[in-house]
NUDO-253435 format. One record per atom (N, C-alpha, C): x, y, z; residue in three letters. Coordinates in pm, whole numbers, plus 50000, padded with zeros to 5 digits. Layout:
BEGIN
XYZALA ...
***
This chain:
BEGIN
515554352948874UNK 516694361548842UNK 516214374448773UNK 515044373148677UNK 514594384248580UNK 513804394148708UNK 513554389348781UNK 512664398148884UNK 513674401848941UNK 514574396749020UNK 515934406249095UNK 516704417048988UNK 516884414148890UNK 516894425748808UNK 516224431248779UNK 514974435548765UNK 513984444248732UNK 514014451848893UNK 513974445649010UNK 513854451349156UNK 515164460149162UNK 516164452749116UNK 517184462949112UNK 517624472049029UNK 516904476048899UNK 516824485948778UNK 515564494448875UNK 514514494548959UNK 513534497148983UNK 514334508949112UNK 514844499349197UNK 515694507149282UNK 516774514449262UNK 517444511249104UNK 518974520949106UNK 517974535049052UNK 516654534748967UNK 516194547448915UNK 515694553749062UNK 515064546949156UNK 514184558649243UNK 515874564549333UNK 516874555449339UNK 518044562349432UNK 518694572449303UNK 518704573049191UNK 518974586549076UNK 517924595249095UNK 516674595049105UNK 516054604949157UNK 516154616149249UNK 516344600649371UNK 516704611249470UNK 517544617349531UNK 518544616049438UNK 520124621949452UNK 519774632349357UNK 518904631849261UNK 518624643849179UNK 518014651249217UNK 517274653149314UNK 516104660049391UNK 516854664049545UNK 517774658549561UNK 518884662149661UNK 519574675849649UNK 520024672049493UNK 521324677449411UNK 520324695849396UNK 518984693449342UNK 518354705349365UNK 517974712849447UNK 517464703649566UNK 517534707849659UNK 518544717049715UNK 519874719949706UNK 520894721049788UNK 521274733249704UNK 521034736149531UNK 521474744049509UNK 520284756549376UNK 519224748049394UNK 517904757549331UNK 516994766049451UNK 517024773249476UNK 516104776349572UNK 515044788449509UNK 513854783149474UNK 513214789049365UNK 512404800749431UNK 511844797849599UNK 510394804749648UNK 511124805949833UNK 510174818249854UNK 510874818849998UNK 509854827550030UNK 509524824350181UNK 509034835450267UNK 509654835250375UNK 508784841350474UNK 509414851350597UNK 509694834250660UNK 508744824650702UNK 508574811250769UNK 509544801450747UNK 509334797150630UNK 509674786150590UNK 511004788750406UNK 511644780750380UNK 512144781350276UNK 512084772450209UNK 511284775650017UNK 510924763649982UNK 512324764849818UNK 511744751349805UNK 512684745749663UNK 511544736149541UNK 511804739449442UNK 510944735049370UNK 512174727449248UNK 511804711349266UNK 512584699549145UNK 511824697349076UNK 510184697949049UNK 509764692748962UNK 508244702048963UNK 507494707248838UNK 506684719548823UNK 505774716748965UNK 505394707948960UNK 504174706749080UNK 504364701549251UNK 505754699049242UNK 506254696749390UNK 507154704549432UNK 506834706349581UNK 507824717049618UNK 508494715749763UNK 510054717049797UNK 509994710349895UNK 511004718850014UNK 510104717250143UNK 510294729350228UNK 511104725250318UNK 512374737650407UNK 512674731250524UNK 513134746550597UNK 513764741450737UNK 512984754550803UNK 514024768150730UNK 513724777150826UNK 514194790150772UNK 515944793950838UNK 516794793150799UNK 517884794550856UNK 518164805650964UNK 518714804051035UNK 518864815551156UNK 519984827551120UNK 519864836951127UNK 520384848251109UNK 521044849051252UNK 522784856151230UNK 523324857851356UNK 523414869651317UNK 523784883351233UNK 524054891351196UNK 523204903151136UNK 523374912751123UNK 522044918351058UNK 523034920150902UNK 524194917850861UNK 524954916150752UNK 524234905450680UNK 524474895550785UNK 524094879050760UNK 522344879650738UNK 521824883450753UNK 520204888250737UNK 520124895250576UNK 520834904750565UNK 520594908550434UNK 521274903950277UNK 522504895250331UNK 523014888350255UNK 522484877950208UNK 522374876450028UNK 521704868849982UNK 520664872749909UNK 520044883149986UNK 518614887549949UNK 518484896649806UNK 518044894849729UNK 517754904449598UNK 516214906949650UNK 516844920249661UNK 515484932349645UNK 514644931949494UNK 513104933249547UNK 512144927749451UNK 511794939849432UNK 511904953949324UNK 511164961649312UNK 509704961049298UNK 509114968849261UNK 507624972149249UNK 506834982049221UNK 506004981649148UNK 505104991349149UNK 503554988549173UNK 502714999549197UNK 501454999149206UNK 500245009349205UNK 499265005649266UNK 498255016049268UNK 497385009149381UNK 496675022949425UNK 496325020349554UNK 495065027349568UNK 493255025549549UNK 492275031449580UNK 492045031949735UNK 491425048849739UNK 491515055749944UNK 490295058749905UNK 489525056850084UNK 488345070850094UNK 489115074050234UNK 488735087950209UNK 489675095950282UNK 488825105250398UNK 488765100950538UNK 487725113350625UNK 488775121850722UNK 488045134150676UNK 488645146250738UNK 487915146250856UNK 488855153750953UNK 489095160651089UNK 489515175351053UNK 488515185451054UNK 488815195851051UNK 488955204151227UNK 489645213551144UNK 489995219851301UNK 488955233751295UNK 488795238551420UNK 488005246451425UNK 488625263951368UNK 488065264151248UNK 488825274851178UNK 488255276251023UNK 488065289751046UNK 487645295250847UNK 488805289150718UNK 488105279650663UNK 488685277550511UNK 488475288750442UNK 487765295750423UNK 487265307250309UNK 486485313150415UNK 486015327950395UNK 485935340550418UNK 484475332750458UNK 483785328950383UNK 482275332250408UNK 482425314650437UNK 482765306250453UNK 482685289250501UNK 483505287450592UNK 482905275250717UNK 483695270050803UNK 484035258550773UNK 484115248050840UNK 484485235950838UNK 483175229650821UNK 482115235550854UNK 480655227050802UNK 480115230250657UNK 480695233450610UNK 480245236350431UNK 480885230050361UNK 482235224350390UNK 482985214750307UNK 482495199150347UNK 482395187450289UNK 482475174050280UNK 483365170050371UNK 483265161650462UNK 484565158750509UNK 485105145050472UNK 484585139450309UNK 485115131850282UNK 485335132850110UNK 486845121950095UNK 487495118649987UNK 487625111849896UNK 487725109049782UNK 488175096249719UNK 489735098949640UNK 490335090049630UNK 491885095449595UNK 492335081749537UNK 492995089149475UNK 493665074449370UNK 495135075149425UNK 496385064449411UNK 497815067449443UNK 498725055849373UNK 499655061649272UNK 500395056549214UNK 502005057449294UNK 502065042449295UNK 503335036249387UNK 504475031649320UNK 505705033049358UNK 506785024849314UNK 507635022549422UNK 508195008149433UNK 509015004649597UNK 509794994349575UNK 510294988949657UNK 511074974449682UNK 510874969449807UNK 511264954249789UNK 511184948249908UNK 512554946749941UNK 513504951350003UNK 514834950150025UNK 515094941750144UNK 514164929650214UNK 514914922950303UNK 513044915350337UNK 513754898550374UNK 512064892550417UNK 511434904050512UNK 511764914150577UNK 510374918950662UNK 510544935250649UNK 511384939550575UNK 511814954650558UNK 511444963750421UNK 510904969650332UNK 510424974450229UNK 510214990550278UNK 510574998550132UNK 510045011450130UNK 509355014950020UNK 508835025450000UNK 507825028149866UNK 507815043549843UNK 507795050549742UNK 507515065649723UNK 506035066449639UNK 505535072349667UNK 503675073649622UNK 503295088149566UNK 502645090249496UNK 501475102049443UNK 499905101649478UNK 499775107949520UNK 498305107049578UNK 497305118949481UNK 496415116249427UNK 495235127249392UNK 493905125549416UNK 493145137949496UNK 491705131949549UNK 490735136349453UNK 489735137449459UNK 488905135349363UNK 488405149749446UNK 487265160049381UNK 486935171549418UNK 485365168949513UNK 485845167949605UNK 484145169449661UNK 483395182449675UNK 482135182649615UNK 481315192849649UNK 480305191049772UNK 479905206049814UNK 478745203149845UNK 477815216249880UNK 476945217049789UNK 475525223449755UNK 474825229049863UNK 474405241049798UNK 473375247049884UNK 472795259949785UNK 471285255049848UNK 470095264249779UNK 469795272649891UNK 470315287749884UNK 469925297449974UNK 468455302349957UNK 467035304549975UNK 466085308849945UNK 466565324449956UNK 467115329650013UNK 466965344749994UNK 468515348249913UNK 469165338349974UNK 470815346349927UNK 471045344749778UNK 470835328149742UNK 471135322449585UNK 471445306749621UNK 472275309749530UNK 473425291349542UNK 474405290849579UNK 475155284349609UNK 476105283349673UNK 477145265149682UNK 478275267849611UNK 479065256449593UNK 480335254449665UNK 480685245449749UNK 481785248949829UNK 482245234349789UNK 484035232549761UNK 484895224449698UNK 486115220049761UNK 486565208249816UNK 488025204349872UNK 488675199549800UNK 489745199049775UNK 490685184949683UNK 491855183649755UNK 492325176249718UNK 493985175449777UNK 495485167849697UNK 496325170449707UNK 497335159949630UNK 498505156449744UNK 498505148249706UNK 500115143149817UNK 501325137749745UNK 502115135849820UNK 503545126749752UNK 504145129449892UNK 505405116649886UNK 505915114650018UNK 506335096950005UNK 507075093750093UNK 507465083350112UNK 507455076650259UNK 507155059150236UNK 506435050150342UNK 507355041850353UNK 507795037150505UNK 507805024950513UNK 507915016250587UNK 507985002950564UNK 506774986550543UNK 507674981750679UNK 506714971150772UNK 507974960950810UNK 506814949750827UNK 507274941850753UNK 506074928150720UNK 506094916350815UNK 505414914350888UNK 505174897950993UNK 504434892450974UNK 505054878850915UNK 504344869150839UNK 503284861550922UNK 501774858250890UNK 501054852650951UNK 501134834750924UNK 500844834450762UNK 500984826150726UNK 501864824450606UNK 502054814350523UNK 502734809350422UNK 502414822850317UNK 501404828850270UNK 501234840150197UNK 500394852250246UNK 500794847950333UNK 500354864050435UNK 500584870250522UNK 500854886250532UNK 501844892550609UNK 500814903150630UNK 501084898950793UNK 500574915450844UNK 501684927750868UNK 500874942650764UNK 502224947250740UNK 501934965350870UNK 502844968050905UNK 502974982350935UNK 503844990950888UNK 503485004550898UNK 503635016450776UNK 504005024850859UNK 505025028150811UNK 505095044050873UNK 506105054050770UNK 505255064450753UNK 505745076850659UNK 505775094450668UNK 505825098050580UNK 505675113050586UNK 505475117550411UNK 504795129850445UNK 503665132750317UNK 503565146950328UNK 503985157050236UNK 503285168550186UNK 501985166850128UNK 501155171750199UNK 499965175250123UNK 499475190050087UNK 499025192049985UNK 498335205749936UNK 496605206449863UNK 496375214449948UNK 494615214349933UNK 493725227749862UNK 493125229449806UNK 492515240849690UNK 491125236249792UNK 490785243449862UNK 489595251649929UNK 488875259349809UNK 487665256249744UNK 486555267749664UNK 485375267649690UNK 485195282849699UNK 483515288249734UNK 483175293549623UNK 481805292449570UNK 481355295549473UNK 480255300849471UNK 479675311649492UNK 478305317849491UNK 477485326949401UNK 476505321649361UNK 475455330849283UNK 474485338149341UNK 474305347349356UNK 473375354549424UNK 472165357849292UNK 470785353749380UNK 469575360349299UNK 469705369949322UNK 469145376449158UNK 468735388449073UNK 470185396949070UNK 471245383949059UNK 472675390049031UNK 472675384648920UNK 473345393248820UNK 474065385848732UNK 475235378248724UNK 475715365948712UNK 477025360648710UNK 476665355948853UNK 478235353248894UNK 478795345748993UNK 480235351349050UNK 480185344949161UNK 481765351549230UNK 482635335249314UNK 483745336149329UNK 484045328049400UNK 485415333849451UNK 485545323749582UNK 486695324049679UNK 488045313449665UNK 488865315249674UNK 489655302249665UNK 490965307249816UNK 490885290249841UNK 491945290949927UNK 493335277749919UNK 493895279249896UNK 495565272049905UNK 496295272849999UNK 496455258350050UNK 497055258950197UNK 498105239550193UNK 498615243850240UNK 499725230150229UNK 500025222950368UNK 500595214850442UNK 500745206650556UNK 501755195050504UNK 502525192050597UNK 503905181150620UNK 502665174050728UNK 502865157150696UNK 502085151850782UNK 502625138050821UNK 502595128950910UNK 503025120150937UNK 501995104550960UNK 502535098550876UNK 501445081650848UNK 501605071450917UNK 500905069250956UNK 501015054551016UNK 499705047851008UNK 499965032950952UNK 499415024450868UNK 499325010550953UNK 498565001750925UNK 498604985151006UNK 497764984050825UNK 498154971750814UNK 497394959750737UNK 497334948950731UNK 497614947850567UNK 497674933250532UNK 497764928950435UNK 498714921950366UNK 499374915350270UNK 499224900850193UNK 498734898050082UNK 498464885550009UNK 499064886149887UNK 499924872649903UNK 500674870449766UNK 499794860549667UNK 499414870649590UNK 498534859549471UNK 499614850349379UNK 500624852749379UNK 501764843749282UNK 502864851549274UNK 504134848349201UNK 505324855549175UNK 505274868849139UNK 504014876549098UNK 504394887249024UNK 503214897449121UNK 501874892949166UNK 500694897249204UNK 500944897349351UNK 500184912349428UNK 499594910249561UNK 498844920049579UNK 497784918149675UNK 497284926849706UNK 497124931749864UNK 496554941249909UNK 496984949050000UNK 495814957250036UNK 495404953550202UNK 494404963450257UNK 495124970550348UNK 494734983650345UNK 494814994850509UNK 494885004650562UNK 494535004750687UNK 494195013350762UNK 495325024550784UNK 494935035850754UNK 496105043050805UNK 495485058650862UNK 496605063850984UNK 495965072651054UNK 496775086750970UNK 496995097750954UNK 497895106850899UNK 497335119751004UNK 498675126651035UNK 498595131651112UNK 499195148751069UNK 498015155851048UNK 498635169151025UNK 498705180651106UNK 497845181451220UNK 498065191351303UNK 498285203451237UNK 497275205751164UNK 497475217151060UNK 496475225451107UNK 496145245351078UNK 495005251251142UNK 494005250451033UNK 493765244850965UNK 492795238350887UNK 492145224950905UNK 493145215250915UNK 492515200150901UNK 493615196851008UNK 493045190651131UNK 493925182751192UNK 494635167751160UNK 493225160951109UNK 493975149051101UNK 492905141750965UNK 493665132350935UNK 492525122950820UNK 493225112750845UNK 491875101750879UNK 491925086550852UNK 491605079650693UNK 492595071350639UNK 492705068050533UNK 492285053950445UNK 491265046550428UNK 491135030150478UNK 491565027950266UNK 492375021050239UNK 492945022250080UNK 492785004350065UNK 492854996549931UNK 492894988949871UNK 494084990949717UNK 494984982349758UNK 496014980449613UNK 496004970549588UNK 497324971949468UNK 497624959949401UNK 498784959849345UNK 499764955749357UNK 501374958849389UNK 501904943249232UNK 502504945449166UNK 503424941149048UNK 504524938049103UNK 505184927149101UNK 506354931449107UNK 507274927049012UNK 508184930848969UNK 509344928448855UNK 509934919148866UNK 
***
């Protein structure tokens, strides 16, 4: 008799369980991606089932709380110059045709596969040198800054990873400097040139969610300026995106 009661105290707790783990199920829904939708009853279990079907694109965005964000994003940046004088006395072979640029981000994710972002971009100044034997020295300088806004549409590979594509538009503005010393001159002289371009981005990557708050982010992106200075620059960047 003491054992049929203990079997049946044994069985009324695991059927309270799982009416409790039911009961959460149905109305906690803690974690979600693009795949699957999960629920979490207890810190270390978590429990998944499939992803509900959307008939609507109403019905798609309903529900969803947009995840702001911010970030930062390290570029090296290679120029495509076009065939044409930056400065008076330099062509396109006296400048570097490469960048380093830093870019501070802020965005949201407003739907599982839809996100936008607004960015600041600043490049770092490349030089590059030259020892004239008869003329002197000679220093020639690119930089650039951007701002503009991107955006995302994410397809999930796996459970925390999304391959993402980009597409944007970007003012950029660039400070062209020549700098020359001539032997048995005294001093120095220089040239400067300022020139600006509207340009258009497009991006492929890739997306990893390190946990609720962390991700990071590789990619490729092509930008397109068709400008009579610089036609085009390919962009290859690494971030790291916060989110709130």
């Amino acid at each position: 008799m003491r054992k049929f009661l203990l079997l049946a105290g044994v069985f009324s707790a695991i059927s309270t369980q799982t009416a409790n783990a039911e009961q959460v199920y149905n109305l906690d829904e803690s974690y979600r991606n693009s795949n699957v939708e999960y629920i979490s009853y207890s810190p270390n279990h978590r429990v998944q089932y499939p992803k509900r079907q959307y008939t609507t694109v109403s019905d798609y965005f309903h529900g969803y709380k947009a995840k702001p964000y911010m970030g930062i994003d390290i570029s090296s940046n290679q120029l495509d110059f076009a065939d044409n004088e930056l400065v008076r006395f330099g062509s396109q072979e006296f400048f570097k045709d490469k960048n380093k640029a830093v870019s501070f981000v802020f965005g949201a994710k407003f739907a599982p596969m839809f996100g936008a972002e607004i960015f600041f971009q600043q490049s770092d100044e490349s030089d590059k040198y030259y020892d004239h034997d008869i003329i002197g020295y000679e220093k020639d300088s690119l930089s650039f800054i951007s701002y503009g806004a991107d955006f995302q549409i994410y397809v999930p590979l796996k459970e925390k990873l999304d391959m993402l594509f980009s597409l944007g538009v970007a003012n950029y503005e660039f400070k062209a400097k020549a700098k020359l010393a001539l032997k048995y001159v005294y001093g120095s002289f220089s040239i400067k040139e300022d020139f600006e371009s509207v340009a258009w981005r497009y991006g492929v990557g890739v997306e990893y969610t390190l946990n609720d708050y962390l991700r990071i982010r590789g990619l490729v992106r092509f930008i397109d300026m068709d400008d009579e200075y610089i036609k085009n620059m390919t962009e290859l960047s690494f971030g790291l995106r916060y989110l709130f």
